[in-house]
ZAMARGU-4260 file (C-alpha; in steps of 0.2 Angstrom, whole numbers, plus 5000, padded with zeros to 4 digits):
<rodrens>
0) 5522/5195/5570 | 5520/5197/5589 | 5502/5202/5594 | 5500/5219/5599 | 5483/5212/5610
5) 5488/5216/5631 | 5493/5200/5639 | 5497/5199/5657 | 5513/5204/5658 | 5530/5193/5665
10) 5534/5198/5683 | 5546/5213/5683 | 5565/5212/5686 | 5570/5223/5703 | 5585/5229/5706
15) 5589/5232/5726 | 5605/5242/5732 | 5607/5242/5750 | 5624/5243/5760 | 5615/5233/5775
20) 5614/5216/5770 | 5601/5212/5782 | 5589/5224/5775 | 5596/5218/5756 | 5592/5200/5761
25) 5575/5205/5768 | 5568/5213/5756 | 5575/5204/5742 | 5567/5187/5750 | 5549/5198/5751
30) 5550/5202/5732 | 5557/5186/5728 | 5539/5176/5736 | 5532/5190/5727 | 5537/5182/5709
35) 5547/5195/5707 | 5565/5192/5698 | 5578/5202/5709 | 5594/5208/5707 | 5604/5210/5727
40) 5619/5221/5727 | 5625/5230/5742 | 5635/5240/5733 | 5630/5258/5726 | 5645/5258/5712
45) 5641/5239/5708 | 5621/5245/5707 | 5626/5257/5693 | 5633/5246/5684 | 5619/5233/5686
50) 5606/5244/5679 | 5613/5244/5661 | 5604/5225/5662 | 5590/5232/5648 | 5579/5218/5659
55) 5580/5227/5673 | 5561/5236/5675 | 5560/5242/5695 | 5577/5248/5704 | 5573/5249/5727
60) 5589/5261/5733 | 5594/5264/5749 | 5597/5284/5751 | 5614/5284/5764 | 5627/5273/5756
65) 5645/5273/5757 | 5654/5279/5738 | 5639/5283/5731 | 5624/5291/5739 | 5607/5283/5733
70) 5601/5299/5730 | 5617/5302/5716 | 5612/5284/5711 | 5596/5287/5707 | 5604/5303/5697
75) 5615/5292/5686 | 5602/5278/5682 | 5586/5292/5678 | 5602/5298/5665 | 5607/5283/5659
80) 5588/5271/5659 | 5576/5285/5662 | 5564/5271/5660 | 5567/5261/5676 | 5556/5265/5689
85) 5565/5269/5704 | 5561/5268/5722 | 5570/5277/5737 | 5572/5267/5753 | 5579/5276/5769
90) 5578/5275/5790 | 5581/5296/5790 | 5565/5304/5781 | 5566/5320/5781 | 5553/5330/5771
95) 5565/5338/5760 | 5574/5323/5753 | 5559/5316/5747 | 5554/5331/5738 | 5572/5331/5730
100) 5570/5313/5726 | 5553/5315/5716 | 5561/5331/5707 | 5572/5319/5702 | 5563/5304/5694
105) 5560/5294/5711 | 5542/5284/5707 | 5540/5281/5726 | 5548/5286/5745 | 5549/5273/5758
110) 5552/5275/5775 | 5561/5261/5785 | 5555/5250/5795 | 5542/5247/5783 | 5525/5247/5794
115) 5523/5229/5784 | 5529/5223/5769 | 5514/5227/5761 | 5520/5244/5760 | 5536/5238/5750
120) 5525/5225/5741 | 5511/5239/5734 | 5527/5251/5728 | 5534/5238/5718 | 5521/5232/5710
125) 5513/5249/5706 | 5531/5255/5698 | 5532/5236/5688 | 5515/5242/5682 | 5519/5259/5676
130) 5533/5252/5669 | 5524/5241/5660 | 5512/5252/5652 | 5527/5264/5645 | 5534/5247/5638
135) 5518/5244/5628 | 5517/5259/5625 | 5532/5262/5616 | 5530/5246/5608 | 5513/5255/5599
140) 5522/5271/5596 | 5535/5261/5587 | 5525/5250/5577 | 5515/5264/5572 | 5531/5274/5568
145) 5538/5259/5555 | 5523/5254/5547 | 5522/5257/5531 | 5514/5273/5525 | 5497/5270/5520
150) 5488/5288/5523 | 5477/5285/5539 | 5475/5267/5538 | 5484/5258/5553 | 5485/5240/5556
155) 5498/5224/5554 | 5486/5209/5556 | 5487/5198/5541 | 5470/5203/5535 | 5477/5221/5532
160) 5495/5217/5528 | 5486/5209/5512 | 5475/5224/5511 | 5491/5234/5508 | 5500/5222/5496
165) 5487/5222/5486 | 5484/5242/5485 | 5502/5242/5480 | 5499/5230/5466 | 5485/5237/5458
170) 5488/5257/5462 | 5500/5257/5445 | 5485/5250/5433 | 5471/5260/5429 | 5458/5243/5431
175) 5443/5248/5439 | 5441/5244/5460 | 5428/5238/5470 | 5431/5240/5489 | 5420/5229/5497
180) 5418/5229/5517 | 5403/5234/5531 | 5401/5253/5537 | 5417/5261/5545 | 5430/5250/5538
185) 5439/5262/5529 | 5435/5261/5512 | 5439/5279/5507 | 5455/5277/5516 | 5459/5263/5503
190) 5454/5271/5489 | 5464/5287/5494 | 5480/5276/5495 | 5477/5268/5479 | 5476/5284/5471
195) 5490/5294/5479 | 5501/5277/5474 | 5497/5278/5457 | 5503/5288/5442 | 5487/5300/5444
200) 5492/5305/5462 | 5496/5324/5454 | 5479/5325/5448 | 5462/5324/5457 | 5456/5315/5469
205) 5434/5318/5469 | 5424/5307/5482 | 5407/5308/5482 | 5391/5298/5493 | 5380/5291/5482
210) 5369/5285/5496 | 5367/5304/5500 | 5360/5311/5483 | 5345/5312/5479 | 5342/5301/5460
215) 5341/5320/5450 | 5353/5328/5462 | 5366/5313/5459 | 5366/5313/5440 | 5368/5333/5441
220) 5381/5330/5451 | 5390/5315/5443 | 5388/5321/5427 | 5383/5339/5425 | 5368/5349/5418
225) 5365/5360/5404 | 5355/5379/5409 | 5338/5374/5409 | 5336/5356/5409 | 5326/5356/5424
230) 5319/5367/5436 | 5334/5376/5447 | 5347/5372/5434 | 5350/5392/5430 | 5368/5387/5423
235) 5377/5376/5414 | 5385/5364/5427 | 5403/5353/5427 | 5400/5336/5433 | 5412/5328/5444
240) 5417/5316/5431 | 5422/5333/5421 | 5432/5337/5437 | 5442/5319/5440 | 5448/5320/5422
245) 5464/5313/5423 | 5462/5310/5439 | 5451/5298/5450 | 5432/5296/5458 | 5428/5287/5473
250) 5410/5281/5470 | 5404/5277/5489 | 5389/5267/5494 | 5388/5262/5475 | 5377/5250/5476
255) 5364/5262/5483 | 5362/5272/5464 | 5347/5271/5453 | 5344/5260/5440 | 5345/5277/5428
260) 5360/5280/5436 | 5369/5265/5434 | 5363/5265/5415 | 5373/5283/5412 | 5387/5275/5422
265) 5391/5262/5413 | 5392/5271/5399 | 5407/5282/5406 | 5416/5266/5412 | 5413/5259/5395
270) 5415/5273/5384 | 5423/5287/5394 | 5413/5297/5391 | 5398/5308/5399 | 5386/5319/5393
275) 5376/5332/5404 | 5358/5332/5410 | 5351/5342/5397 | 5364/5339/5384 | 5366/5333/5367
280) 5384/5328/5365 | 5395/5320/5374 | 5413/5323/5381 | 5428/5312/5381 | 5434/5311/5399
285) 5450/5300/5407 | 5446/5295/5424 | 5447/5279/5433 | 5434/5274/5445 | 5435/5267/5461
290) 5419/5260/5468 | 5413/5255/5487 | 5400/5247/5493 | 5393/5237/5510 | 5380/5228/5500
295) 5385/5212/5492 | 5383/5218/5474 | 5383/5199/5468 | 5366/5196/5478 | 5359/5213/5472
300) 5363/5206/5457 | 5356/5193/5457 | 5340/5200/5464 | 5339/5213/5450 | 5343/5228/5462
305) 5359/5230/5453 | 5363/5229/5432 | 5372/5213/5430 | 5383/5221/5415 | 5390/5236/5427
310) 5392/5223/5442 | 5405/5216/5430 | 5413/5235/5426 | 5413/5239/5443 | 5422/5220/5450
315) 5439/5220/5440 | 5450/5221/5455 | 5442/5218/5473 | 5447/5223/5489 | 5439/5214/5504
320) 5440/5225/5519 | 5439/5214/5535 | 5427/5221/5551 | 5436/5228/5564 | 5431/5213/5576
325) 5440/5200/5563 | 5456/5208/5568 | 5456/5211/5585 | 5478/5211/5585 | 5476/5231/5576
330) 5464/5239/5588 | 5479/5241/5603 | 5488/5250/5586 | 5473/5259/5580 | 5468/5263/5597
335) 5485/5271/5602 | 5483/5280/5585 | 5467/5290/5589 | 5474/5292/5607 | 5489/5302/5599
340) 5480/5311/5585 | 5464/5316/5598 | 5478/5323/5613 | 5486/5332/5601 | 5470/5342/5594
345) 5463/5345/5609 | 5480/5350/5620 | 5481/5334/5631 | 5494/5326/5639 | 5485/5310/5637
350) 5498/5295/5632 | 5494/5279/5636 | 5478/5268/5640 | 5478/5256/5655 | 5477/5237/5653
355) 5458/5238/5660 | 5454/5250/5647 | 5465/5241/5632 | 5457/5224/5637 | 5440/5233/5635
360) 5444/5239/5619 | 5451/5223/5611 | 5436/5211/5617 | 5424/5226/5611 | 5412/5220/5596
365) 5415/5236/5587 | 5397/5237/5576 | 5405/5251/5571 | 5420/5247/5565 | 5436/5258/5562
370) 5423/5275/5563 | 5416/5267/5581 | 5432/5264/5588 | 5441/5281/5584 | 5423/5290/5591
375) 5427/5281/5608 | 5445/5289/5610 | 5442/5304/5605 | 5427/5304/5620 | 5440/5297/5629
380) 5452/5310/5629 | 5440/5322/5632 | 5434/5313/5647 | 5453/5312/5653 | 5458/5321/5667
385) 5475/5310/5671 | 5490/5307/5661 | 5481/5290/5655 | 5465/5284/5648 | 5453/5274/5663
390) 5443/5261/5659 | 5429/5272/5669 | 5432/5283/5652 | 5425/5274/5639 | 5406/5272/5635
395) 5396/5262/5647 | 5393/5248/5632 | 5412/5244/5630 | 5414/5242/5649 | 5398/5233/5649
400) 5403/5222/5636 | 5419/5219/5643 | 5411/5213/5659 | 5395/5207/5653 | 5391/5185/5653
405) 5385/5170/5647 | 5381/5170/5627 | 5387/5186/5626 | 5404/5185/5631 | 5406/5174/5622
410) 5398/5181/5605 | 5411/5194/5609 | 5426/5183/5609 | 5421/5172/5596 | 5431/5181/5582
415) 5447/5177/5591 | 5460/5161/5591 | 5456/5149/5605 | 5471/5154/5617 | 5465/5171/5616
420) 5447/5169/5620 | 5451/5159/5632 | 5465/5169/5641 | 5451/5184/5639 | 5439/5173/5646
425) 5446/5168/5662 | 5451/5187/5664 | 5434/5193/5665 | 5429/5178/5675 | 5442/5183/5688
430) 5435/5204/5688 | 5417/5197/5690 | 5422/5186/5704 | 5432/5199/5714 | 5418/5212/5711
435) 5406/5202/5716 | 5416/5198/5733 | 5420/5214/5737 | 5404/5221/5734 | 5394/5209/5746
440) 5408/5214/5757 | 5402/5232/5760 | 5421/5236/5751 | 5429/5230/5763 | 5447/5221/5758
445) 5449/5211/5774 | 5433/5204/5774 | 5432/5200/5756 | 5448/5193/5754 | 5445/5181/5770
450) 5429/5175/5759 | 5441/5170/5745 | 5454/5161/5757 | 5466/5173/5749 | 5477/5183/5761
455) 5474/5202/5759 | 5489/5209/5753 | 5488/5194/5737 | 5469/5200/5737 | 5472/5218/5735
460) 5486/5216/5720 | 5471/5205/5712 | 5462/5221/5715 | 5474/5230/5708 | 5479/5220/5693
465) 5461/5219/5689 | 5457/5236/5691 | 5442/5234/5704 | 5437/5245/5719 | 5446/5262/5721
470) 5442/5275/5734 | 5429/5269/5741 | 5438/5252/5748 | 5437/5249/5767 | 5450/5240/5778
475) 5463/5244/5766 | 5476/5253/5778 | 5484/5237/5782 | 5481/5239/5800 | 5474/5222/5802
480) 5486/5213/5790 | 5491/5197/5800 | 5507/5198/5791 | 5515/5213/5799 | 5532/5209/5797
485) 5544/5225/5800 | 5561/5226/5791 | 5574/5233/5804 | 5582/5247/5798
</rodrens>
């Protein structure tokens, strides 16, 4: 399976339609030392038919063209690829076609000459960018759209792909389960699916918190009471073994009950039967348990903490549910998820999430878990005032993370494949280092890029790439850009 994780992207493929071949070969040679993969044609017809290429990402029209005008052009390809980003080119701006030509899809205007090619340079690669985010995006929305349906829980690493197979292998049986995993990693999610998969789905489906009961309050509540058995018991009380009958119980944070407790359990899982606080006999019931826990119930075992005859009831089948830092490929899926489900309650038009932002999500340590990362998206959206969710969006310890160094970068990316760690590595390296430059420059572009012996328009699409400065960048106009090149119109 092909990771989901954000990778820096291959260089987009550009498209440029100009009837003036000098202009054609001009910019085609600018985009071309960009590392840019471009497509010349000087011919608006020919153009048209070039855009079918599903390669091509960024299309540069000239406006006045003979045959077909770039504005009907860019018309026909926002019809036929509405997902190529387009950008209008032409020596007669007036105020009025560039309005037409946004209405119409148009990502950017130019005006020819260009005061430097930095002008062209910047539109491109902001267009190859936006296209690139719809592309992952849509490769989320569809990944999330095929997989198979397993309630809420979302993920294709090979850690949950075996979660899956093996919830579809014991969902048919009536064996009792043991879902094993730390705090937030969706245990109740597996323990819904299992039920809703197996023959008992029609019938109910009782979760409780063991952990949240007090030792009287939990039997009462497990197994019922009888009027009078103990002060506040006014009547005669159904457990919730009563109430799963011929249905299932999700026993959470199991390994948390009383040693009482577990005594009267395991009578039900050996018997099936319970008898109410209070009672004298006992009724037949016909539920099958599922069990969770984050404790290691072997060493709680072994310690006494936990009877070593219901440690055996409870582990027939386990399932071993994997940290959320284990499987670092599901959290673009899972955070594209929340993203989705989070916009849609709260009215948003919030789709996507930048590659800063993803990249601080997938190099996240997630404590956490599943639970952690969902809270951080819903904050997100509600923090979103764009169309996309900023890496300014999320909380101050995932962007901290994300930038932090030493040990604890690399604790962070330890649970990751060389390659990856490494590739994530050299990423954060880079963001520190351009930070770092452009703050002791004051913000200024010109200045910092001269300290790195890059030239400015290369530094400010590192900048760019990286997600680093923003408004309050200095000397960013281009006006002492010493390459200042026009293109004649």
């Amino acid at each position: 399976m092909t990771s989901l994780i954000p990778a820096q992207t291959r260089k987009a493929k550009v498209l440029v339609v100009d009837d003036d071949k000098i202009v054609l070969r001009a910019v085609s040679e600018i985009l071309s030392r960009e590392g840019y993969q471009v497509v010349a044609i000087d011919d608006a017809v020919e153009g048209l038919s070039a855009v079918k290429d599903p390669s091509i990402d960024v299309a540069c029209l000239d406006i006045n063209m003979p045959h077909l005008s770039g504005m009907d052009l860019l018309k026909a390809i926002k019809q036929t690829r509405p997902d190529v980003e387009v950008i209008m080119m032409t020596a007669f701006a007036t105020v009025e076609t560039a309005v037409q030509a946004v209405k119409v899809g148009a990502y950017d205007y130019l005006t020819k000459p260009f005061e430097n090619i930095d002008v062209l340079s910047l539109a491109v690669a902001r267009a190859a960018e936006k296209k690139a985010l719809h592309d992952r995006t849509r490769v989320l929305e569809e990944a999330l759209a095929g997989r198979n349906q397993f309630e809420d829980l979302v993920g294709q690493s090979s850690q949950m792909r075996s979660v899956y197979k093996l919830v579809e292998t014991v969902s048919y049986s009536t064996a009792t389960v043991l879902i094993q995993g730390e705090s937030g990693t969706g245990k109740e999610l597996v323990a819904r699916a299992i039920h809703y998969r197996s023959p008992r789905k029609d019938k109910p489906f009782v979760a409780v918190n063991c952990s949240a009961l007090t030792d009287t309050l939990l039997e009462s509540e497990l197994f019922g009471h009888m009027k009078g058995s103990f002060t506040g018991a006014v009547n005669n009380k159904k457990g919730l073994f009563e109430a799963a009958d011929g249905g299932t119980i999700f026993l959470d944070e199991i390994g948390d009950i009383p040693a009482a407790t577990q005594v009267r359990l395991l009578r039900v899982l050996q018997e099936g039967e319970v008898k109410r606080v209070g009672a004298n006999d006992t009724m037949k019931v016909d539920v099958r348990v599922i069990a969770a826990t984050n404790v290691d119930l072997a060493k709680a075992k072994e310690t006494g903490k936990f009877r070593e005859d219901l440690f055996y009831r409870l582990n027939v089948i386990t399932v071993q549910l994997p940290p959320l830092r284990d499987r670092p490929d599901d959290i673009p899926m899972l955070a594209q998820h929340f993203l989705k489900l989070y916009a849609a309650k709260a009215g948003k038009k919030v789709t996507t999430i930048t590659p800063g932002a993803m990249e601080a999500l997938t190099t996240a340590r997630w404590v956490g878990n599943v639970r952690e990362l969902e809270n951080c998206m819903e904050r997100a959206v509600v923090l979103c005032a764009g169309p996309q969710v900023e890496l300014e969006e999320l909380p101050a310890e995932i962007r901290n993370n994300r930038q932090a160094g030493g040990d604890v970068e690399v604790f962070s990316l330890a649970h990751l494949p060389y390659a990856e760690a490494k590739k994530l590595a050299m990423r954060a390296f880079e963001r520190r280092y351009l930070s770092t430059l452009l703050e002791r420059a004051g913000n200024n572009v010109s200045q910092a890029s001269r300290a790195a012996g890059v030239d400015r328009s290369n530094f400010r699409r590192l900048l760019k790439q990286y997600e680093v400065g923003g408004r309050s960048m200095k000397g960013d106009s281009g006006a002492d850009d010493t390459e200042s090149d026009e293109i004649a119109a």
